[in-house]
N, C-alpha and C positions, 0 to 999 in steps of 0.2 A: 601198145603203140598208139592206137587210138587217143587214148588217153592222155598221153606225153603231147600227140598234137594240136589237144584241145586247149590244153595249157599253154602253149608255146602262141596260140591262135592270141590268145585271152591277154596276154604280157603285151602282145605285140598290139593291138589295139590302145593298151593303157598307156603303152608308150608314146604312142602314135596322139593320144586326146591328151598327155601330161605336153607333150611339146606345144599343143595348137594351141592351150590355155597360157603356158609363159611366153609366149612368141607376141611382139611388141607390133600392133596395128601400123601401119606405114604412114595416114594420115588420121587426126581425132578432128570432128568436126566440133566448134563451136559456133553457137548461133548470138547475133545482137539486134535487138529491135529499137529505133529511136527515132528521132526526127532529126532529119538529115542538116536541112535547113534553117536550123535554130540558130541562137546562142551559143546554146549549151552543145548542141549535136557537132555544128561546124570542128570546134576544137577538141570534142570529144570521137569523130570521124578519124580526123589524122591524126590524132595520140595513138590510138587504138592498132591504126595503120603502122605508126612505128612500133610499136609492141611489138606485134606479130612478125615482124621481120627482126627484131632483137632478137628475141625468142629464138625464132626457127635458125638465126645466126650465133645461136650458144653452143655448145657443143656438151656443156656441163649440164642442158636440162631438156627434157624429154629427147633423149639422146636417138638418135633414129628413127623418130615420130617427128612429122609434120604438122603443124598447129593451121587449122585450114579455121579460117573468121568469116562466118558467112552473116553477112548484115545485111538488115529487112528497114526501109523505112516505113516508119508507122506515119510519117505526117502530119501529128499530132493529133489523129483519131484513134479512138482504140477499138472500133471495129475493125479495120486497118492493122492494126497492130495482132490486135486474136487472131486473122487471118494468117498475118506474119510469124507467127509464135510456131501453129500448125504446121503451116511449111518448115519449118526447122525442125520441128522434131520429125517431121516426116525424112527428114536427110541425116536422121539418126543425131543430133549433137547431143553434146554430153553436160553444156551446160549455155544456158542464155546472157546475154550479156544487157542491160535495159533492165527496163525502158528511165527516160529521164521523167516522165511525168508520175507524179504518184498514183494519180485517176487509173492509168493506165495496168500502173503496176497492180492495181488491187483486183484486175479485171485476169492480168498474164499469170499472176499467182495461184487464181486455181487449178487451170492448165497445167502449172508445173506442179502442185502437187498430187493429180492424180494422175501424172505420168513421172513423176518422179525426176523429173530433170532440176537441179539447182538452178534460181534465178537471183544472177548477183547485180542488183542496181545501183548505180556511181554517181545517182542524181537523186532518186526517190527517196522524201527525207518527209513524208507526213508519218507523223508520232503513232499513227493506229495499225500499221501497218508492222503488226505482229507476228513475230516466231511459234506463239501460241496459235492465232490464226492459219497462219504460211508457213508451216514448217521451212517450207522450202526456200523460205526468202532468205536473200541474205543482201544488209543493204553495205555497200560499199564506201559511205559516207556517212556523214555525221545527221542523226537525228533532229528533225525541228523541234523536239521537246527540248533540245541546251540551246538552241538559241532564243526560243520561249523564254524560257530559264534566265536567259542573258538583259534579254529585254525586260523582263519580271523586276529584277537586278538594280537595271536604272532606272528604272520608273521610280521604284522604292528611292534609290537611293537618293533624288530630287526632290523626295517627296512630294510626286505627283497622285493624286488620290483617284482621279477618275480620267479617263480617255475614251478615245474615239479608235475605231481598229474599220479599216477600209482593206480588204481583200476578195480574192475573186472565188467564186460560186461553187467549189466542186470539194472535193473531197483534199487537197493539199492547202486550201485555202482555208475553209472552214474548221478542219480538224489542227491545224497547226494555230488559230485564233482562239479558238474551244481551249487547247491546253495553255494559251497564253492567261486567259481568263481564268484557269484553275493555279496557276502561277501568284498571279497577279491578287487574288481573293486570299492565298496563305501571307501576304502583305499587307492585308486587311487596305485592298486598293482593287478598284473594280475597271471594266472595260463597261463605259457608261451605253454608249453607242456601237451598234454593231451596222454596218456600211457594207453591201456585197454589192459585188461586180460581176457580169456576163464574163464567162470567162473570155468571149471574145468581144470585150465593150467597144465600142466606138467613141469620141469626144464628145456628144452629145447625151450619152449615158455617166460617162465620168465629169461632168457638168453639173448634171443634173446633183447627184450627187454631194457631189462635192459645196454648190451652193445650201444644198440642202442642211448640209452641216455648219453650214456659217452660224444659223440661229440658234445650235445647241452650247453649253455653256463650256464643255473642255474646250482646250487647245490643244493637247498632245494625242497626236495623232500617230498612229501604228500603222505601216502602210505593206499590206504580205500580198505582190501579184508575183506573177511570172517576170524572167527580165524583158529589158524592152529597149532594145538600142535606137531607137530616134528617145526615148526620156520623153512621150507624151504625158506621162502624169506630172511630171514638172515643170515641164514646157505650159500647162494649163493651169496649174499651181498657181507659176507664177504670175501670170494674167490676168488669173481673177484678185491677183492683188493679196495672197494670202502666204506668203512668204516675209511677212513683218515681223514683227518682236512679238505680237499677240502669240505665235503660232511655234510650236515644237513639232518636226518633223523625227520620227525613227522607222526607221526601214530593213529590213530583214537584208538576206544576202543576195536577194535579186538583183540591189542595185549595184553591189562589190561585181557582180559576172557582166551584169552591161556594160560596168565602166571598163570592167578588163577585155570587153571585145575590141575598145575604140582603138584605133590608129593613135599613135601620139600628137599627128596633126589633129583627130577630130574631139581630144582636150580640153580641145581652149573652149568647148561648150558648156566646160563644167558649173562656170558663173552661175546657173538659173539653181544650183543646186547650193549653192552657200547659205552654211548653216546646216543640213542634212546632216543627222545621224545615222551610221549602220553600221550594220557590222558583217565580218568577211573571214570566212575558214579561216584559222591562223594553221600555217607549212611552216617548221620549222628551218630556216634556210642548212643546207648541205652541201657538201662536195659533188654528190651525186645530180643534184635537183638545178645547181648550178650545169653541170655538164649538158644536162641534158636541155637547158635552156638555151643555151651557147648550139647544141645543134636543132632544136626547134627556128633557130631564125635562119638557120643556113638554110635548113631544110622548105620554111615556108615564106620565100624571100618574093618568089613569084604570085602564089595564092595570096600572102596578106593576111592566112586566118590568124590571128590572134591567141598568142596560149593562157588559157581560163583556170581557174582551179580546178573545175571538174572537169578538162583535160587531162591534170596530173590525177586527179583521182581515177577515170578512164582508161589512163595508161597503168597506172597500178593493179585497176581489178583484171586487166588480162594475166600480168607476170602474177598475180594470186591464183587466178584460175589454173595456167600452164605449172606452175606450183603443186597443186594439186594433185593435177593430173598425173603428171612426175611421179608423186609419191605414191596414188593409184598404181599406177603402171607397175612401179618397184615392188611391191606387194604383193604381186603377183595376183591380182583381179582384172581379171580381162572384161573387157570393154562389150557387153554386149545387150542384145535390145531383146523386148517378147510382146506377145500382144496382148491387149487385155480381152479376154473372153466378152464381156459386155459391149466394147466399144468392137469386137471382129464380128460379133451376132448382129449389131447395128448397121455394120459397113455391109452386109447383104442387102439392104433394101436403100441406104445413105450412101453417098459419094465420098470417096476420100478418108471414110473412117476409118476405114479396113487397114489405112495405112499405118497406123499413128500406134506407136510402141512404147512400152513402160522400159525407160531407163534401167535396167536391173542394178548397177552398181551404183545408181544416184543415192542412197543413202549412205553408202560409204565414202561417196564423193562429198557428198555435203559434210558430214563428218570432219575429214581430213581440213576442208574449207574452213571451216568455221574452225580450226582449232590451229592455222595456220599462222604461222609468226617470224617474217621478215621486214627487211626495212627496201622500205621503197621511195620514191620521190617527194613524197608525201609525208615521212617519217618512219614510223615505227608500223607497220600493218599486224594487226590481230583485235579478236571482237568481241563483245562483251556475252552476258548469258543469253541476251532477247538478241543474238546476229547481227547487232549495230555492230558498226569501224568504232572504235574506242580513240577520238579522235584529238588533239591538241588545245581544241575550244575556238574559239573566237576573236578575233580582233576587231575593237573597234575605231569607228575612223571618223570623222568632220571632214564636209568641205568646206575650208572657208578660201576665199579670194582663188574661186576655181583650181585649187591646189586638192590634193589626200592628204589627211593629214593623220597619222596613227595617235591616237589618245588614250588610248589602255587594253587591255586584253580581258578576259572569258577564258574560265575553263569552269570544270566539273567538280574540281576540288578546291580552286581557292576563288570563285567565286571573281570579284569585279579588282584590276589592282591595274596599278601605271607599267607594268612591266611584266616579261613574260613568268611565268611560275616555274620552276624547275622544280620542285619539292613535290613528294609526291604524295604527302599527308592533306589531307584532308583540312581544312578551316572552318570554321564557322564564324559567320559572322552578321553582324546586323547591320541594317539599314545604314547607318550613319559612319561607319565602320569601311564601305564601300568607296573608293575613290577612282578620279579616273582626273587625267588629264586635263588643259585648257579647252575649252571648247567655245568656238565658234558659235552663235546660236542665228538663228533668221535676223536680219533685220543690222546684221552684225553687235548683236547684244553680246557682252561677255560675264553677264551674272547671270545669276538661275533664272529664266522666265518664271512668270507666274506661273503656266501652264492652263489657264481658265479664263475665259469672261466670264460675268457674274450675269448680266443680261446687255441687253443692246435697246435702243430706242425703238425698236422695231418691236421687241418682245421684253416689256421690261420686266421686271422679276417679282412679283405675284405673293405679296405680304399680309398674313391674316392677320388683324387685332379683334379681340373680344371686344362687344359693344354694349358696356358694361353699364347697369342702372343705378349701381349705387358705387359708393366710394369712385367715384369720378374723378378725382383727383387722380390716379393712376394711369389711366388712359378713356379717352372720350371723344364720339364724334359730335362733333360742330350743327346742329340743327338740321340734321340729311344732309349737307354740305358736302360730306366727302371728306370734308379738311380733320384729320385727326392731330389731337393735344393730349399732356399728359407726359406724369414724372416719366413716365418709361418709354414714352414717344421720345424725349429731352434727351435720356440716358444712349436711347437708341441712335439719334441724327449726331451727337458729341462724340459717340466711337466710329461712326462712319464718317465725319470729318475728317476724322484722324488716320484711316486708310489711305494708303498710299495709290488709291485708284479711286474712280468714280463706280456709282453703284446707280445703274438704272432701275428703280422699283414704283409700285403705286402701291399704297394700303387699300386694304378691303375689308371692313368691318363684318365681322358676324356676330348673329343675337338678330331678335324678333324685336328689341329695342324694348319690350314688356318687364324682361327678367334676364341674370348674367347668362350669357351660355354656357354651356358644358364646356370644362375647360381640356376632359380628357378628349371628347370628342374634336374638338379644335386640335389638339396635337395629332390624334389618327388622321386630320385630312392632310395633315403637313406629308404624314408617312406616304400617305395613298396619293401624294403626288399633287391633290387639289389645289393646292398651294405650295410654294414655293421653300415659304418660311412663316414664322409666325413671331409677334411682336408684341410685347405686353404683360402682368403680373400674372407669368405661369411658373408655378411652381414645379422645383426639380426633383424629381421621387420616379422610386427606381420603373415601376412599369411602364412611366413615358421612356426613360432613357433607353427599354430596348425595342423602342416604332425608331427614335432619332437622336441626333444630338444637339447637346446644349452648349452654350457658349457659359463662360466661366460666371458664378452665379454677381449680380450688378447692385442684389441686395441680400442680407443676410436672413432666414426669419426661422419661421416655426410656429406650432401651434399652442396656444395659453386657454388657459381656461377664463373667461369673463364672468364677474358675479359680485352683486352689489356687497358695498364694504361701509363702514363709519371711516371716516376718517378726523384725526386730531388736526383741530383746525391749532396755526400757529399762535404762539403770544409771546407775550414779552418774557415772561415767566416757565419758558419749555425748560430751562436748563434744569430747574430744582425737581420738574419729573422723573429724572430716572433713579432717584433714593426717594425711601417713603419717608413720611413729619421723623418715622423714632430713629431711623438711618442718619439722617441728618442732626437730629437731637444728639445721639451718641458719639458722630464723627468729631461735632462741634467740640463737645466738652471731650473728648480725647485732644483734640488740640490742647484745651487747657489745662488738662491733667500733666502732658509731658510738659507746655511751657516749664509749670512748675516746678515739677520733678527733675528736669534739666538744670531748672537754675538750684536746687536745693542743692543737688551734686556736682554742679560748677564753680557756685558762687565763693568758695573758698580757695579754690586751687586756679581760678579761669581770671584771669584780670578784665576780659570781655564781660563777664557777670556781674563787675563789681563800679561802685560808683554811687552819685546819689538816687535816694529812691527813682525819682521819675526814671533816669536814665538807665535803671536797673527794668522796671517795670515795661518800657519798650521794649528792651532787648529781649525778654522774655517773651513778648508777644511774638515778634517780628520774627524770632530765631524760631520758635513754633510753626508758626505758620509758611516760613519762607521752605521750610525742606518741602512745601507741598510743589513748591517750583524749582526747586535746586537751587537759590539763589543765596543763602544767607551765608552772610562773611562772616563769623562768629564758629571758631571750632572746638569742639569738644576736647575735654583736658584727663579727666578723671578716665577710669577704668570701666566704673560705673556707669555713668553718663555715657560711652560710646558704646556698652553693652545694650543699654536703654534705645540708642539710637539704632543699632541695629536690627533690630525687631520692629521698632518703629515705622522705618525707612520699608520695609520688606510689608507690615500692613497698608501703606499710601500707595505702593505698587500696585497690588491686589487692587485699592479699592479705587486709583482712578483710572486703571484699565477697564475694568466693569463699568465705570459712570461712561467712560467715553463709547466703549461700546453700547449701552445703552442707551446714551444719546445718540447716537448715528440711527438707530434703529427708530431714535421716535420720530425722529427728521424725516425718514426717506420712505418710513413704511405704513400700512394701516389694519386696521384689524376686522376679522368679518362679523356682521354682527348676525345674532340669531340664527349660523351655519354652521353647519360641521363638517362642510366641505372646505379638506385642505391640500387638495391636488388631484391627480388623474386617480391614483388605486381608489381613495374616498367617494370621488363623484361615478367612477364602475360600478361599487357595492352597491349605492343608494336606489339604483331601480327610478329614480327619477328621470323624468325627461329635458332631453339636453338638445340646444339649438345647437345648427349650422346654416351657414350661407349659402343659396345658391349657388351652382357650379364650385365650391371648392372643392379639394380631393379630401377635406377633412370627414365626409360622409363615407366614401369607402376605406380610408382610416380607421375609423372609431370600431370599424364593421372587421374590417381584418384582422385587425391587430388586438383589439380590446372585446372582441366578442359581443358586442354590442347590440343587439336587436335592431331591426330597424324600427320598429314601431314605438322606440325610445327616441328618434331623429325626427326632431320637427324643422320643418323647413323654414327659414326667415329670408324675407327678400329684401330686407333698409336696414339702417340703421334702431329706424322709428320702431320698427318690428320686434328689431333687439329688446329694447328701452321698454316696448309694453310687456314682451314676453316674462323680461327680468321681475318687471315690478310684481308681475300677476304671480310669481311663486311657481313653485313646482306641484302645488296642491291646485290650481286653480287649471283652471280649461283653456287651454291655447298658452299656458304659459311653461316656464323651464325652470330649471334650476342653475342653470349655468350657458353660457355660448362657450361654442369650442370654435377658433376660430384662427387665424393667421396673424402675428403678431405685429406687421403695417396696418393693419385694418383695423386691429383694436385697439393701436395709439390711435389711428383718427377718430376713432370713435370714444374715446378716454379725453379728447381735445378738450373739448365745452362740456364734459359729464362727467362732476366731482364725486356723483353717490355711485362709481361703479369703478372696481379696479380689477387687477387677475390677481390667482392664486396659484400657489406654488411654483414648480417652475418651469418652462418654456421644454417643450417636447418635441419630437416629432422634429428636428433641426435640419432644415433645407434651404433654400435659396431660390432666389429668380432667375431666370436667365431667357434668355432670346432661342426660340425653335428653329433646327434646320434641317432639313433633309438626312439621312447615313451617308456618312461621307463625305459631308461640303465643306469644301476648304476654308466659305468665309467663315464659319464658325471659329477658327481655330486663330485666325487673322480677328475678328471681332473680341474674341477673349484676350489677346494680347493688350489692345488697345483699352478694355475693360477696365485691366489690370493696374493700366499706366493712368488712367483716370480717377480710380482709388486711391493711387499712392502721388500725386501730383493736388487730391483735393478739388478736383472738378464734380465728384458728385458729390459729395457736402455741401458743395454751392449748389445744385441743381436741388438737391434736396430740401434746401430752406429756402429756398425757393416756391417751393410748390406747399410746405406744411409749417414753417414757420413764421409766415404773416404776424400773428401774434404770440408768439412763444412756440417754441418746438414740444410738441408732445412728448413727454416721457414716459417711459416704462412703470409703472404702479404697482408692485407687488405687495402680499402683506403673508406675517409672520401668526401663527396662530400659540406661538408661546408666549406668557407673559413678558413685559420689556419693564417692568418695575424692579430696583432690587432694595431685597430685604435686610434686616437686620439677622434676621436667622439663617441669612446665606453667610453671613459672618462672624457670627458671636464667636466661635473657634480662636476667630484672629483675633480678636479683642482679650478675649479671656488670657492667649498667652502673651500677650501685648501688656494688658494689667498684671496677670503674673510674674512677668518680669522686670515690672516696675515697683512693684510691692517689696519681691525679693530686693532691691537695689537699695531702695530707701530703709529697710529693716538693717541692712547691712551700714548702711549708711550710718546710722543712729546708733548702733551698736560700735561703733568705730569713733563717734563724737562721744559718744557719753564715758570711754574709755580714758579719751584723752584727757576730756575735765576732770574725772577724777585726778587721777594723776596730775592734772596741771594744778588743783584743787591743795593737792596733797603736799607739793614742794612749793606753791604759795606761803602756804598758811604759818602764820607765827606762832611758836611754843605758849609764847608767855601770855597773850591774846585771845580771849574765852570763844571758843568751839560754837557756842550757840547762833544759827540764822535763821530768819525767816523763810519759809518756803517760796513766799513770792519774790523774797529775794534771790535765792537759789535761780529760780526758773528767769530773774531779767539776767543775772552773771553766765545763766547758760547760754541765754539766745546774746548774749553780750560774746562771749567765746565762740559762739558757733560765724558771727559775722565777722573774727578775725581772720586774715588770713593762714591756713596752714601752714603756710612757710614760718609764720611768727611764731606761731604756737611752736614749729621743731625748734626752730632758734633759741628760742627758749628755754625749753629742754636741752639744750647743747651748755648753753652758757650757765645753768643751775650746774649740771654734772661736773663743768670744768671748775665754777669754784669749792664745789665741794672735795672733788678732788685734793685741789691745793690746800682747804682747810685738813685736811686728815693727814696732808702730807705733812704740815707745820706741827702740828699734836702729835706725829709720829715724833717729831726732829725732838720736839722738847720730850718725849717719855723718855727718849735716848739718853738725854743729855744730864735729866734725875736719874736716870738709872747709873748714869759714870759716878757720878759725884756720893752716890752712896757708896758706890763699892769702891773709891778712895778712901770715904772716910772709915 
């Protein structure tokens, strides 16, 4: 019996704690800390206020539970705030609602994580403000990293390269600037200036400021404070005069929530903002979002507050929260608190600690929370993996003529576009690729601003030129004067002409004026900022390009080897140099050989061949000689005679491609004397010592690339230096074997100096160009205009200008192969040239002597004795061979025909004896 009612005791307890665990709380407390009297708080007060009475007036959710919102303001301190946070959890809530400031939030996030309460914020939007950090956090709004993102976006997409970023001091200012900056740097475009603000400045700080920035060179300016309903940063903007065409303003969403606090009457202030960029949460409009618009003005017809976005974001994260809870509740986890052991052992000797209890179900609350997915006024609510609102993107907006005016939209997936995205794939896209709308700009400009001064007369822009001692022709300062001249001075003032702005700058010569200066060391001070820019004959090789950039190169060059040469001086008689006396001996008489041999194989069949001697004798020549030009009217008849000519034709080919080649070479080129040096791998091997110039980059060249010693690099500071070096040899003391050196510098130096040319061929292939800064826009604007100066023929003019006074220097190179050509480059052709002229005339002869007989044979009369003299023979032969062939067949035709008819009459009469016998 005992037993039965230990059992019955033991049921009924479990029954008794199964009920107290499903049985649904009567009220759940939640907590909100924020600043009452804000912006943001005002419309985010009375949103919150309608929630909770929607809510508690549903019947479908937390059904029998009361939603009790107990709000703390923090007043924009977050000592204040941590106070407030405390007291709420001291009255048990199950979740916090806040804070708007992110500062704060980073501060209330520890708190709730080691008491486990979820904190859902409907304003705090700095990018650092981690899931990994705050478990506990959950932000109810869209991240400053996609408006970052957004802004990244257009900057690019203007192709602005550098700005200015003006925000306030604390940790939503700093950290949402910081990730703009790492935005902005994957567009290979920087935030040149960083500009901070007290977070609670006064005019005379945002002055300071803001003049401050007038002398720096951007214009686009990035502006991330808090909102601000009087519009004091624009109201001062405007004043100090800096709302012109110079100036691009863009602005985060602070300025979309001031302008949504204004009354419609207080609007019309919107003027001092024309031209302003920003951008504003894009809310998909709704059925829903509309309703509850239509009763927001019923509702705050008295008050006047104003409904903000992060109103409707406020009013959403409560029905998320009560969401929640709902599904908590259904689940059957009941709501309950414990203490922590640490913080109850505290509260013995501390006040207040004793009270403060760990949330027990707050991880399954958060849970449910962050995996929650309804649609609310706001759109679609649910969050990504790091507990962001996974939100619509952006809208962005211009004011122009005191109006809003929408110019394109921001999202996460497709990036900058005129219209809102519905597609939910992904894009990619580049810079150029990004479009957005008409846009207003300051000043009412409607093309791109620059986005940059270049300098001001106040600080004008800070130009190094090398102050160079030798080749002075390139650039050169004026006797201390200050005044700098020079092709690349020239080059430099004809592309900035041509900019479609002015350019405030002074030159500053560097160099001891003794010796060039280093030309790398002049580009690292461009980098390190000592200068500005830099102006004059620097050459483009890659280790300067990555201190800065270059403007597109103004000259072509590279480095040549210099080194005394013979050269062929001109005469009357250069033509007959390129065959040698037995070239020309042999070519000669080939001419005379075909004359001949053409007319021997013409002359019978060719009516062009034939005539009296003299006028045979011409044509012979002239028809020889003229196929050396194509020009002779005389054409080949025989079979022979065009076999003849074809081989013939085909060796003139061969042999005056080779003369003309040959000649171009003796023309243009010279030869070295007593060297063996015939280019860069030649003058490597020889272990001789080889000049360069001071300051050129040809010295860590030679060293880099060619393995060079230095103790093979003798230093030369003139021209003069060259000139002795070269002569003294590479055997002698202080002299070289060759200069290696830049190819403008050794035409000028090749001007007035016939015993010295280069060899082989031109190496090391770069260019000049103008130094500027990483990232400076005029670079990109100066190479355009470069470009148009090349192709328009203004520096051809500036350049014979400055070096062709008396003749423009040419390039001088020389050939180390013989340029003479031989007879035994040719004998080959000759030989089958006379071979097939030998064969022609054998054939030839063998075909006349054929015919004489025969013509010999039906001449000759019966009865007429047989005996002739030989020399008679040999005049009836050349007597037959100067008849025409045609006479000779006709002849033949007409023997055959009477002989025919004689055989046919001797026939008739055998016939006519043979009748008359056989009558009788």
């Amino acid at each position: 019996m005992r037993l039965l009612g230990v059992v019955a005791l033991v049921l009924s307890l479990v029954s008794r704690i199964g009920i107290v665990e499903c049985e649904k709380p009567a009220v759940v407390n939640v907590g909100s800390v924020f600043t009452f009297n804000s912006i943001i708080g005002r419309a985010a007060k009375a949103a919150m206020d309608i929630a909770v009475s929607d809510i508690n007036g549903d019947p479908s959710i937390l059904a029998g539970t009361k939603l009790n919102l107990i709000q703390v303001d923090s007043n924009c301190s977050g000592f204040l705030a941590s106070i407030g946070a405390f007291q709420l959890i001291e009255k048990e809530v199950v979740t916090i609602i806040g804070p708007q400031s992110s500062a704060i939030a980073h501060m209330i996030s520890f708190i709730a994580n080691d008491l486990h309460v979820p904190l859902v914020s409907f304003a705090a939007s700095d990018p650092t403000l981690s899931a990994f950090q705050f478990p506990y956090f959950v932000r109810m709004t869209q991240s400053d990293s996609y408006q970052m993102t957004a802004l990244a976006d257009i900057i690019c997409a203007y192709g602005w390269k550098e700005s200015i970023a003006i925000y306030v001091d604390d940790d939503y200012g700093r950290n949402g600037i910081a990730y703009l900056g790492d935005e902005l740097a994957r567009r290979q475009c920087k935030i040149h200036f960083k500009l901070p603000l007290s977070i609670n400045f006064d005019l005379s700080d945002l002055t300071r400021v803001l003049n401050g920035s007038k002398n720096l060179g951007p214009r686009v300016y990035i502006v991330h404070i808090y909102p601000d309903s009087k519009l004091r940063f624009f109201s001062l903007v405007q004043k100090l005069n800096m709302m012109t065409e110079d100036f691009v303003w863009l602005v985060t969403d602070w300025l979309s929530s001031s302008l949504e606090s204004f009354s419609m009457q207080n609007q019309s202030s919107l003027g001092i903002l024309d031209g302003v960029v920003g951008l504003r949460p894009y809310i998909p409009k709704s059925t829903k979002q509309s309703d509850f618009v239509s009763r927001w003005r019923k509702m705050q017809q008295k008050d006047l507050v104003q409904l903000t976005t992060y109103g409707m974001y406020a009013y959403d994260t409560v029905w998320a929260v009560a969401h929640s809870i709902d599904k908590l509740l259904r689940e059957g986890i009941n709501i309950s608190f414990s203490f922590r052991n640490d913080l109850h052992a505290m509260g013995q000797s501390s006040s207040q600690l004793n009270n403060l209890k760990v949330f027990e179900g707050g991880e399954s609350l958060l849970k449910i929370l962050t995996d929650i997915n309804f649609t609310g006024i706001t759109g679609k609510i649910n969050f990504d993996g790091e507990r962001n609102l996974i939100g619509s993107g952006y809208e962005v907006i211009n004011i122009a003529q005191g109006e809003i005016h929408p110019v394109g939209y921001w999202s996460n997936l497709s990036a900058l576009s005129v219209s809102p995205v519905k597609s939910l794939k992904r894009k990619t896209q580049s810079c150029s690729d990004k479009k957005l709308g008409h846009i207003t700009w300051p000043g009412g400009l409607t093309s791109r601003p620059r986005g940059w001064v270049l300098a001001n007369a106040e600080r004008p822009y800070q130009i190094a030129v090398p102050r160079r001692t030798v080749f002075t022709e390139f650039v050169r300062e004026l006797n201390d004067s200050q005044k700098i001249e020079g092709y690349c001075i020239d080059v430099f003032y004809a592309a900035r002409d041509k900019l479609p702005y002015d350019i405030h700058f002074t030159f500053k010569a560097v160099g001891d004026g003794h010796s060039n200066p280093n030309y790398d060391d002049l580009v690292k001070m461009v980098a390190d900022d000592v200068y500005d820019a830099a102006v004059g004959d620097i050459a483009i090789v890659t280790n300067r390009t990555r201190m800065v950039d270059f403007t597109q190169p103004y000259v072509s060059t590279g480095l040549v080897i210099l080194a005394p040469v013979d050269r062929f001086k001109s005469s009357a008689w250069v033509f007959l140099k390129p065959f040698t006396p037995a070239m020309w001996g042999v070519t000669a008489i080939s001419f005379l050989v075909i004359a001949v041999v053409i007319w021997i194989l013409e002359h019978r069949v060719n009516d062009d061949f034939r005539g009296p001697p003299k006028r045979q004798l011409i044509t012979m020549l002239l028809f020889s000689f003229s196929t050396l030009f194509k020009t002779n009217n005389e054409n080949t008849v025989s079979t022979l005679g065009r076999m003849v000519m074809v081989v013939w034709l085909f060796l003139l080919l061969v042999i005056t491609s080779s003369y003309t080649a040959s000649l171009t070479s003796i023309l243009t080129v010279q030869q070295l004397s007593s060297s063996t040096i015939t280019g860069m791998e030649s003058l490597v091997t020889t272990n001789w010592p080889i000049g360069y110039q001071v300051g050129s980059f040809a010295y860590s060249y030679l060293i880099n690339n060619y393995d060079i010693h230095p103790s093979r690099l003798v230093k030369l500071r003139s021209p003069e230096e060259y000139e002795i070096a070269l002569r003294k040899g590479p055997t002698a003391r202080g002299g070289v074997a060759a200069v290696v050196d830049e190819l403008p510098y050794v035409e000028l130096f090749l001007a007035n100096r016939t015993e010295f040319g280069t060899i082989g061929q031109q190496f090391a292939r770069n260019g000049w160009g103008f130094v500027f800064q990483k990232g400076s826009p005029i670079a990109v604007d100066l190479s355009t205009e470069i470009l148009k100066l090349a192709e328009n023929g203004d520096l051809y003019k500036i350049h014979k200008k400055w070096f062709c006074g008396s003749g423009c220097p040419s390039e001088r190179g020389i050939k180390a192969e013989a340029y003479q050509l031989h007879l035994s480059s040719f004998w080959g052709l000759y030989l089958l040239c006379g071979a097939v002229t030998v064969i022609a005339l054998i054939i030839f002869l063998f075909r006349a002597v054929f015919q004489y007989m025969r013509y010999k044979r039906k001449q000759m009369d019966p009865s007429s004795p047989s005996n002739t003299r030989c020399s008679q023979a040999v005049y009836s032969f050349f007597d037959f061979i100067d008849e025409k062939e045609e006479a000779i067949k006709h002849f033949f035709t007409q023997h055959e025909s009477s002989q025919t008819q004689v055989n046919n009459e001797a026939g008739k009469a055998a016939d006519s004896s043979r009748g008359l016998e056989n009558l009788s």
